[in-house]
DRENVEX-399881 format. One record per residue (C-alpha): residue in one letter; x, y, z. Coordinates in steps of 0.001 Angstrom, whole numbers, padded with zeros to 6 digits, always signed. Layout:
<rs>
AXYZ...
</rs>
This chain:
<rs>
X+003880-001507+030751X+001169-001237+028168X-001073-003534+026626X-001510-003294+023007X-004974-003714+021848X-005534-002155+018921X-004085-003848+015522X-001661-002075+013525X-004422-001340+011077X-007764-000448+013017X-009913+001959+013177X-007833+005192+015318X-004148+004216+014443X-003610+007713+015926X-001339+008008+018678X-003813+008305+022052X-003185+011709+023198X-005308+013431+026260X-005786+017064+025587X-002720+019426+026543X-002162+022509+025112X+001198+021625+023629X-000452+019368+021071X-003151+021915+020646X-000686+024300+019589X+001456+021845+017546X-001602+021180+015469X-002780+024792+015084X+000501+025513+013941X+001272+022573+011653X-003322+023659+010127X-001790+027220+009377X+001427+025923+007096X-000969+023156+005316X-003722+026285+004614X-001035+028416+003418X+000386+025527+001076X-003997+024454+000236X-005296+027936-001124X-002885+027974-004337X-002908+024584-004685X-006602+025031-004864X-007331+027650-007245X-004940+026002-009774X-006651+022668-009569X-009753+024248-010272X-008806+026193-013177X-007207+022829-015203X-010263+020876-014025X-012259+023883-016120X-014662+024183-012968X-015291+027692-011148X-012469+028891-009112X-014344+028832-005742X-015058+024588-006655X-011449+024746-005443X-011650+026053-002122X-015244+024287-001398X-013436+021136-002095X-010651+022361+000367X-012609+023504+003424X-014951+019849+002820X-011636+017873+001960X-010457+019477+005260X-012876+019013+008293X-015397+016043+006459X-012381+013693+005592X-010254+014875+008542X-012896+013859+011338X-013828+010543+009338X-010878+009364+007597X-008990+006435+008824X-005605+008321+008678X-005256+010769+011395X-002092+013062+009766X-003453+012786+006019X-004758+015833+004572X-007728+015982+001906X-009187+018353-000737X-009005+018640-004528X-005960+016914-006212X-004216+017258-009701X-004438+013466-010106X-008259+014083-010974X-007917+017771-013020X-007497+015529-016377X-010666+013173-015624X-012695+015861-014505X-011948+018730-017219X-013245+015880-019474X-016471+015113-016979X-017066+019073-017625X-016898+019484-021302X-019292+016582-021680X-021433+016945-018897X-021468+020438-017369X-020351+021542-014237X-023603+020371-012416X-023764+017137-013573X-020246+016442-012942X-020937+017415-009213X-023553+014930-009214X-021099+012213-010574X-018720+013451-007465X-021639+012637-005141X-022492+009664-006857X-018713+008926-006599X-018487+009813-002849X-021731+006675-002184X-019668+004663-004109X-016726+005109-002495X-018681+004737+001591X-019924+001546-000009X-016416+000781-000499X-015489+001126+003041X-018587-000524+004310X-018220-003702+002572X-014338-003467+003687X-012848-003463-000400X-010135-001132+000293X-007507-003799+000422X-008839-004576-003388X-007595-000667-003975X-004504-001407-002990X-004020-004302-005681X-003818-002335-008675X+000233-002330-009558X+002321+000130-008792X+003323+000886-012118X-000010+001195-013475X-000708+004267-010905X+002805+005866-011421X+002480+005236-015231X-001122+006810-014641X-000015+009792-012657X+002777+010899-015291X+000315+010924-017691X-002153+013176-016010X+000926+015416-014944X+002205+015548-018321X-001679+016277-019701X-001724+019157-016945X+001704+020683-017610X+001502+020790-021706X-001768+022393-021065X-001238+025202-018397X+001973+025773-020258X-000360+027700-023342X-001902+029556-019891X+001329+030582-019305X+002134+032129-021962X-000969+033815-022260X-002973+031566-024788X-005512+028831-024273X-004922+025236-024327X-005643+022822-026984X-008163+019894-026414X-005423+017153-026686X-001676+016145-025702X-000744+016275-029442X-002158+019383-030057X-000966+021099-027103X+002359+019992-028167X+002023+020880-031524X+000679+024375-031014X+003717+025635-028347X+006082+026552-030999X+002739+028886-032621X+002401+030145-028460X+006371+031041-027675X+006370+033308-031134X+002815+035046-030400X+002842+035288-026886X+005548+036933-025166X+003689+039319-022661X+003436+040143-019208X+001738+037069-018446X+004531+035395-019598X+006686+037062-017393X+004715+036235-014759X+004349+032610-015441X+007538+032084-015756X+008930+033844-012441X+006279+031445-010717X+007567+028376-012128X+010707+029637-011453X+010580+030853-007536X+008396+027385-006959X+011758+025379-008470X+014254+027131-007198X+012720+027739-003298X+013588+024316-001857X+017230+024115-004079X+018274+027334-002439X+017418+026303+000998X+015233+028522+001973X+012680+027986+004556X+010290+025379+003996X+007777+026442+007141X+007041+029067+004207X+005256+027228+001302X+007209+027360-001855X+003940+028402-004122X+002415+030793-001500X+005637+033140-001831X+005128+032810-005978X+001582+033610-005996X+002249+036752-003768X+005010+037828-005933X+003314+037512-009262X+000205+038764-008084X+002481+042010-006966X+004502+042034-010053X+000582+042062-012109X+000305+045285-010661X+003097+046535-013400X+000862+044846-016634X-002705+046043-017381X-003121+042831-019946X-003110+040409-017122X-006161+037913-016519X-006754+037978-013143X-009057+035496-011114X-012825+036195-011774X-015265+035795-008920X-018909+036134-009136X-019293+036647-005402X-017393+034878-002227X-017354+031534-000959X-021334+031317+000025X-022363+032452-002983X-020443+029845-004801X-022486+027049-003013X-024608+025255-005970X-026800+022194-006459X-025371+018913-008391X-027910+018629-011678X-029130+015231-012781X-028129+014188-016040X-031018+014248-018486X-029841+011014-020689X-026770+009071-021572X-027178+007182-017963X-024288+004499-018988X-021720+006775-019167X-022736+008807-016258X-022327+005523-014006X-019068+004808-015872X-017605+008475-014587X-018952+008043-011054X-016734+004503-011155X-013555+005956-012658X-013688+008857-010178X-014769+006712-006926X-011514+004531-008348X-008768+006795-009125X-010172+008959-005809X-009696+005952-003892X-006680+004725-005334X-005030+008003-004667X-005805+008472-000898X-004512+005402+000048X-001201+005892-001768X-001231+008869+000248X-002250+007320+003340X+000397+004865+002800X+003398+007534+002232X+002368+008923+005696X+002360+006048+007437X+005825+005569+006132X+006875+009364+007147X+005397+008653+010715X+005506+005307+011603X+003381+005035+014854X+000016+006360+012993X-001442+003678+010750X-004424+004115+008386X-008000+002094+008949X-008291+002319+004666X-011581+001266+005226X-012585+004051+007515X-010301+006025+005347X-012625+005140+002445X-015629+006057+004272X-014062+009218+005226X-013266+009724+001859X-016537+008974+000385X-018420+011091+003130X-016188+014201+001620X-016989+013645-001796X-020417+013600-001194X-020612+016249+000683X-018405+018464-001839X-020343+017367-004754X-023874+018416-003125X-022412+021810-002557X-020606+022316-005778X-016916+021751-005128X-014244+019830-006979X-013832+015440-005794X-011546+015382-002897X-008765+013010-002483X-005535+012457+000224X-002807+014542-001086X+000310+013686-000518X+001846+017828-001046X-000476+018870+002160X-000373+015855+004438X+003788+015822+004295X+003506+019411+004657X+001318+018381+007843X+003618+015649+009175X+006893+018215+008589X+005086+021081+010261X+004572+018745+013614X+000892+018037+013598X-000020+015264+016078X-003705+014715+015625X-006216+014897+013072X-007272+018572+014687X-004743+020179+012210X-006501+018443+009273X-009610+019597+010309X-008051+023552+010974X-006724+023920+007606X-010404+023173+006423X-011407+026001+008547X-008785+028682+007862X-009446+027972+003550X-013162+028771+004543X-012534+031811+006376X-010023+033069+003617X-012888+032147+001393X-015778+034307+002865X-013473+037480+004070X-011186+037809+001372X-012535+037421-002102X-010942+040500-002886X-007640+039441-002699X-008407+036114-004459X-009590+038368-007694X-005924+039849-007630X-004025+036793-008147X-003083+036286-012132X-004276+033416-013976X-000626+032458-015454X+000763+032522-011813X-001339+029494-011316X-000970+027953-014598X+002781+028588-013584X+002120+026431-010242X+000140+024138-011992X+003039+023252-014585X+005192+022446-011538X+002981+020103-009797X+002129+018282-013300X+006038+017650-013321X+006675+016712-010742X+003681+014341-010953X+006527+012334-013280X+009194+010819-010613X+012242+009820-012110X+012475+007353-008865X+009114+005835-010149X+010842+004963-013556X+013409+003619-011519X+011593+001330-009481X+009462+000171-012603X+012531-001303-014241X+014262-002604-011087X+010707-004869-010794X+010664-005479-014793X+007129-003227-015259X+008623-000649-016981X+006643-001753-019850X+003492-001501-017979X+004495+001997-017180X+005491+003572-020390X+002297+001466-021505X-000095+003293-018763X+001693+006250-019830X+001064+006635-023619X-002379+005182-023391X-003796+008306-020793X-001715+010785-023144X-002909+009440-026509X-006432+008133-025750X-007573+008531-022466X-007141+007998-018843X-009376+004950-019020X-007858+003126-021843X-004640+003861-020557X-005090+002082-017097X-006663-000597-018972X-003642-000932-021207X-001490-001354-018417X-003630-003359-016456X-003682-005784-020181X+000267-005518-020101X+000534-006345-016421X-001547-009188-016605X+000485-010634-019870X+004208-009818-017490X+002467-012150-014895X+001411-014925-017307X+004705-014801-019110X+006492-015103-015179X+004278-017623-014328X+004905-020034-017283X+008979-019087-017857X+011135-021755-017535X+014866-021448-016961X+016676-024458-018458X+020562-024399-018968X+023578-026835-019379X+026739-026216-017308X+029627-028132-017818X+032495-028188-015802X+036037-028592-015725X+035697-031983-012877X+032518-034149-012616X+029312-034396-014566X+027493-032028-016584X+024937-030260-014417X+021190-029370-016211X+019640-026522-013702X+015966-026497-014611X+013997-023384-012975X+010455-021986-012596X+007522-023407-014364X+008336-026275-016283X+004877-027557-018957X+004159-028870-021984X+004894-025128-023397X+008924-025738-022187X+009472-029400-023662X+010893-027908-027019X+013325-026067-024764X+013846-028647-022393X+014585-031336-025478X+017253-028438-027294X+019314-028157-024333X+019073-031827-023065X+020157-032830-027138X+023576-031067-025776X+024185-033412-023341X+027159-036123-025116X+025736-039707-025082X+027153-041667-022317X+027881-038595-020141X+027250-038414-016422X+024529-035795-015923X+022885-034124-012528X+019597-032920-013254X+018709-029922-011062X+014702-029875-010807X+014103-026537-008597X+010617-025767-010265X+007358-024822-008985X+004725-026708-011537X+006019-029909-013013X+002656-031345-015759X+002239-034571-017070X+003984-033697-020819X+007186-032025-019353X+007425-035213-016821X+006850-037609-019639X+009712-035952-021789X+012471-035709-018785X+011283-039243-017720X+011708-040871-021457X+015309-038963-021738X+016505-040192-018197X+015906-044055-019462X+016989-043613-022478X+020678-041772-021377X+020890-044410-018875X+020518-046747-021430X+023653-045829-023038X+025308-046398-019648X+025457-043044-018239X+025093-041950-014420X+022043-039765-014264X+020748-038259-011093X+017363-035655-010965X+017168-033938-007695X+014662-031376-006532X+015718-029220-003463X+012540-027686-003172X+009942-030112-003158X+009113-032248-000314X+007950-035324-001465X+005454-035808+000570X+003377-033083-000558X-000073-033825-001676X-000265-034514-005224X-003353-033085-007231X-004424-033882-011193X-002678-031142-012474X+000360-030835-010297X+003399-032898-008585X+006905-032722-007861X+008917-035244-009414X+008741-037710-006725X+005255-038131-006986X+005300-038524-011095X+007887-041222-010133X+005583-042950-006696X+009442-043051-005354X+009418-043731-001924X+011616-041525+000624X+013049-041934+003827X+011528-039994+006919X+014686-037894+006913X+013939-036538+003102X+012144-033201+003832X+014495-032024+006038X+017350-033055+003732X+015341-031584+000655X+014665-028075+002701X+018133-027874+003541X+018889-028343+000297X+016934-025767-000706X+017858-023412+001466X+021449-023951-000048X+020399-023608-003272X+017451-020578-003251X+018754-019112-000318X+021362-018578+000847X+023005-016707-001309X+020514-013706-000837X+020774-013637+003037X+024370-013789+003108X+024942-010524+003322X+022122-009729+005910X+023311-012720+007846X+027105-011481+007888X+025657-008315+009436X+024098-010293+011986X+027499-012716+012312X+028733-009616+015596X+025181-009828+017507X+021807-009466+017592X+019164-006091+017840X+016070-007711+017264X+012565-005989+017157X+010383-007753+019804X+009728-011345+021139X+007491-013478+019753X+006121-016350+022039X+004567-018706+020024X+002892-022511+020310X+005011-025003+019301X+002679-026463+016738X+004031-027022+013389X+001578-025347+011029X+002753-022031+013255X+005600-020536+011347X+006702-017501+013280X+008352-015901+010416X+005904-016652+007850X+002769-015236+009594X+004837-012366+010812X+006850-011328+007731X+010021-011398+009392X+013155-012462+008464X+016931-012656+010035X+017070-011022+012980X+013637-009491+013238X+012204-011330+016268X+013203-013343+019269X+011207-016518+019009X+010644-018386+021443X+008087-021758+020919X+006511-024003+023651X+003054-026102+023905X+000801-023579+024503X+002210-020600+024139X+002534-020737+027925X+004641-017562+029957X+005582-020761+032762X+008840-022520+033406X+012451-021481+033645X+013087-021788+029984X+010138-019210+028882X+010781-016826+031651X+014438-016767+030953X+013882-016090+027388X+011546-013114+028234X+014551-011853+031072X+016871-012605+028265X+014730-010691+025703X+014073-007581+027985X+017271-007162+030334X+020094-008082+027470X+018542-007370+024087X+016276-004671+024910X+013357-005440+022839X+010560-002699+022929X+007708-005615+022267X+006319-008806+023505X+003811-011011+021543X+002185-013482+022139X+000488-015399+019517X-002202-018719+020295X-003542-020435+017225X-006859-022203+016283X-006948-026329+016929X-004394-025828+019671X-003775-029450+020594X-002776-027939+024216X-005993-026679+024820X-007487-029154+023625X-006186-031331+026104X-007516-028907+029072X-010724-029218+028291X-010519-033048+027441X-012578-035183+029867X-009214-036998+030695X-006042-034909+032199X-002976-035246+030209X-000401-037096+032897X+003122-037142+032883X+006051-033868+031479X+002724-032757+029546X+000913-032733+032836X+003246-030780+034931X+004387-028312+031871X+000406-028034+031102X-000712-026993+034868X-000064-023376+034733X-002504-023016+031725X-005587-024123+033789X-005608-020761+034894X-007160-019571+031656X-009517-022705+031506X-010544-021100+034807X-011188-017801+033073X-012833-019075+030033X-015385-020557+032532X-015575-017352+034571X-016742-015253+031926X-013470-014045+030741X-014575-010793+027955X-012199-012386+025511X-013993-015635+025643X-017275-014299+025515X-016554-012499+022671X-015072-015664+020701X-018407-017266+021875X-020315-014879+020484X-018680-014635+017155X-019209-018504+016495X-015879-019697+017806X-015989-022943+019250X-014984-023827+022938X-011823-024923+021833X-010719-021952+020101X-012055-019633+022955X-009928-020910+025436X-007007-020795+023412X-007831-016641+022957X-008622-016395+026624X-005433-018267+026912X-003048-015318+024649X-005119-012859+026831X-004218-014328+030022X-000502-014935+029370X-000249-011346+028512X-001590-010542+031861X+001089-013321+033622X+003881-011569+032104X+002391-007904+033295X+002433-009369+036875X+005747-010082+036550X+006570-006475+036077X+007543-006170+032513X+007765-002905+031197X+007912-003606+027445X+004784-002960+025336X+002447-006051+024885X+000656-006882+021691X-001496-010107+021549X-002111-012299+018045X-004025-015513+017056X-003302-017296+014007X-006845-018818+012510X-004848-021464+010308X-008023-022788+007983X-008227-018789+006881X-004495-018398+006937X-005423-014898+008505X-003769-013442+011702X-005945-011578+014485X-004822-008920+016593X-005868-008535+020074X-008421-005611+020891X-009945-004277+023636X-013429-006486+022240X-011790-009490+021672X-009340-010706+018677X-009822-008817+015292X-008540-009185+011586X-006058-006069+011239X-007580-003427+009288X-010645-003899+010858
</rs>
């Protein structure tokens, strides 16, 4: 059996492997397909960002070992990305190439204070649809652009004007660099759809073949080098003026930078499941490699998701292979400048066309419009291709925030009338003073005198909307009709504040005792169960769920609340104390293990634990309580004995109470490994006041992520 002591979210998430050669040879294997896949990748990037060539491969070999021994996500690999060429091409025709390095070191500070202060959740709250929306743009910026590159022109300085000036570039420019930009963007397409081996990168076999094929065409641009990879080392330059919009770059590119390699720490988590990113340490990591590329002249480094799923497919296992590629793209660097001058210009332009495309996901469209943000997206979207990248995030961020508004103040209001019985008013979502001239049209279509249900399943109820639905109830009752308002989910003996309050409270009705349960049932009829229908039909033949969860009894603890779990996720078990004593607990753990096969145990404690609290009460709880209670002095005992859990609850301002009731998740754990389970352990805490769930380490209980 194992003890889990490390949340899903801290700071190694990488499997713990001892050194064998097997995984040293996985890695070293998995570094040389991710190098092969970096160096054109590389070169491109730097030549849309307008930076020197070798700013490419510095980023690359920094990207590589800084961000791979730092970062937070073991399999992710880092170096320049096109999701920054558009932002920084810009930085570069204002700035100069040495300032701009100084605004990626300035970027890379920003971006370790970040981590430090722990803000990388606050990354991940930017909406979906404002990155994708983002992304397109920049890929659509970078295509139309390396597309005049292609065909052996130079790009315009705008979206519009690139666009405007292809038909001028297709008459003028059909050369050999044509030829060759085209046969990359071709091979790089039609690799994968053919089936042909992916353990051989797509864009290294195009840049070989049009750098042969530029052998046949003497008016080819080829890559220029001043020297190799040393030589290409230079000093970031301090901005002489304009401060304000210096510290304005260094934010967008810490932002987008961040932003970025956490998407792509996320889509590797999801490709393999049992590594988990630390995104703070990530954005340290991050940060460190920025800094570091900046100060010796290379491109800002991000995650990128094209190398690190070329890492997970190749079969690296530890962040070694990260770290390798870096090394490989700097010895390619140094020894063989020679061959980097051969490579063509258009055959990157041609790879760089691809990637911008494909930076425009027809699956992100998709999703946009299955959530209802596709206007945030094609918002995002025309904003970064007709103004900027700035204004177009904060167009979409504008748009977002009006979506959410209009959700949150949408009411639903509709009249059904039947063949049998009485007319039936459904009233949904948010119902204010801005839905009364809805509310009165629809309840005007109710005939005088005709019996009426009125179905209240709304979240915010004010005073106006109240006073409206209250004056039309007495005044159809008045003509003698049968009115009934019901409101499945609200219990009404929630709290009432001055702004909000469930109809029962407006009303000061009283309720029987048996009310909340019959409201939540009722509201589980009506919200639903519809929707888990068709998951619990699935479930109707048996059960496969995905651990057991032994939890206190208490009722603020809501297993599948704090958990995130729903229909046959978890076993639950629930007793006072969260104790591993008595038939009934250990037969649910036999049961658990020995029929269903669950590959996890948990076992979560909580803060005010009444159970505990009766331990260490000066007066010994008597009676059932007594008896069932008895086992659990055994972790009173090692609270007072210096257990390392307790001391470090003491230590981090915990009181007494909520020590023992850690020590007490610790030492069940340890009950059910005497027993001789086999399945893997994990212990959690629920700290209700914060509404935040801690995850059992080896130095105590810890927020996840931390």
């Amino acid at each position: 059996m194992t003890l889990t002591t490390d949340p899903p979210e801290t700071a190694s998430r990488e499997p713990r492997r001892r050194f064998t050669w097997t995984t040293l040879r996985a890695d070293v294997n998995a570094s040389l397909v991710v190098f092969l896949v970096a160096v054109p990748l590389s070169l491109g990037i730097a030549l849309a960002s307008g930076a020197p060539i070798m700013a490419g491969l510095i980023a690359a070999v920094v990207g590589g070992v800084v961000a791979g021994l730092l970062g937070g996500s073991p399999l992710q690999v880092s170096g320049p990305a096109a999701g920054l060429a558009v932002v920084v091409a810009e930085l570069v025709a204002r700035f100069g190439w040495g300032v701009t390095c100084a605004i990626t070191v300035g970027a890379g500070l920003l971006q370790v204070l970040f981590g430090a202060t722990r803000l990388g959740r606050f990354a991940q709250a930017v909406p979906p649809a404002v990155v994708h929306g983002m992304l397109a743009g920049i890929g659509i910026t970078i295509a139309l652009a390396q597309l005049h590159v292609v065909l052996g022109g130079s790009p315009q300085t705008g979206v519009l004007d690139n666009v405007l000036g292809l038909p001028a570039q297709l008459s003028a420019h059909v050369t050999g660099a044509a030829a060759i930009g085209v046969l990359t963007i071709a091979i790089v397409v039609a690799w994968p759809l053919l089936g042909l081996p992916r353990a051989v990168p797509a864009p290294l076999v195009a840049v070989v073949v049009a750098t042969v094929l530029a052998g046949f065409f003497a008016d080819v641009a080829r890559v220029d080098l001043p020297g190799g990879l040393l030589d290409a080392i230079a000093l970031p330059v301090l901005p002489q003026d304009d401060w304000a919009a210096v510290a304005g770059a260094v934010l967008t590119v810490a932002l987008i930078a961040s932003i970025e390699s956490l998407l792509s720490a996320v889509a590797v988590d999801r490709m393999q499941p049992r590594v988990r990113t630390a995104v703070d340490r990530e954005l340290i990591g991050q940060g460190a490699a920025n800094t570091v590329s900046g100060l010796l002249g290379g491109l800002p480094v991000t995650g990128v998701i094209v190398r690190s799923s070329a890492n997970v497919a190749a079969g690296a296992r530890t962040r070694t292979s990260a770290v390798l590629h870096g090394v490989w793209v700097a010895v390619f660097a140094i020894a063989l400048v020679g061959v980097i001058e051969l490579i063509p210009l258009a055959a990157l332009a041609g790879l760089l066309v691809v990637v911008g495309a494909r930076l425009v996901r027809p699956q992100d469209v998709r999703t946009a419009r299955e959530h209802g943000e596709l206007a945030v997206y094609v918002v995002t979207l025309a904003g970064v291709l007709l103004v900027n990248l700035l204004a177009g995030v904060g167009l979409g961020l504008a748009v977002a925030g009006l979506l959410m508004v209009r959700r949150a103040v949408r009411t639903r209001v509709h009249l059904e009338t039947p063949d049998d019985g009485p007319r039936r008013v459904a009233i949904g979502g948010t119902l204010s003073f801005l839905s009364v001239p809805l509310l009165a049209r629809v309840l005007g279509q109710v005939p005088a005198g005709a019996p009426v249900h009125v179905d209240l399943v709304v979240d915010y109820l004010d005073h106006a909307a109240f006073d409206h639905l209250d004056a039309w109830v007495r005044r159809h009752r008045a003509t003698g009709a049968w009115v009934r308002v019901t409101e499945p989910g609200d219990r009404p003996d929630h709290p009432a504040s001055g702004r909000f309050a469930t109809w029962s409270q407006w009303r000061g009705d009283g309720a029987p005792v048996t009310a909340p349960v019959l409201a939540g049932v009722a509201a589980f009829h009506r919200t639903d169960a519809e929707r888990l229908r068709p998951r619990l039909q699935e479930l109707a033949g048996g059960q496969q769920p995905s651990g057991l969860l032994l939890s206190c009894a208490d009722s603020r603890v809501v297993p599948n609340v704090i958990t995130g779990s729903g229909p046959g996720d978890l076993f639950t078990v629930q007793n006072v104390g969260n104790l591993v004593a008595g038939d009934d607990a250990r037969a649910a753990v036999e049961y658990a293990t020995g029929v269903l096969d669950v590959p996890l145990i948990a076992v979560c404690g909580h803060s005010g634990c009444g159970a505990m609290r009766a331990l260490l009460s000066a007066t010994a709880p008597t009676g059932a309580l007594g008896r069932w209670l008895d086992p659990a002095t055994r972790s009173l005992a090692a609270l007072r004995g210096g257990h390392p859990v307790g001391r470090a609850a003491l230590r981090a301002g915990r009181s007494e109470w909520d020590a023992l009731s850690m020590v007490n998740v610790a030492v069940q754990l340890e009950e059910l490994r005497a027993t001789g389970v086999s399945t893997e352990l994990m212990g959690l805490w629920f700290d209700i006041p914060n509404a935040s769930v801690l995850v059992l380490t080896r130095d105590g209980f810890r927020p996840i992520g931390e």
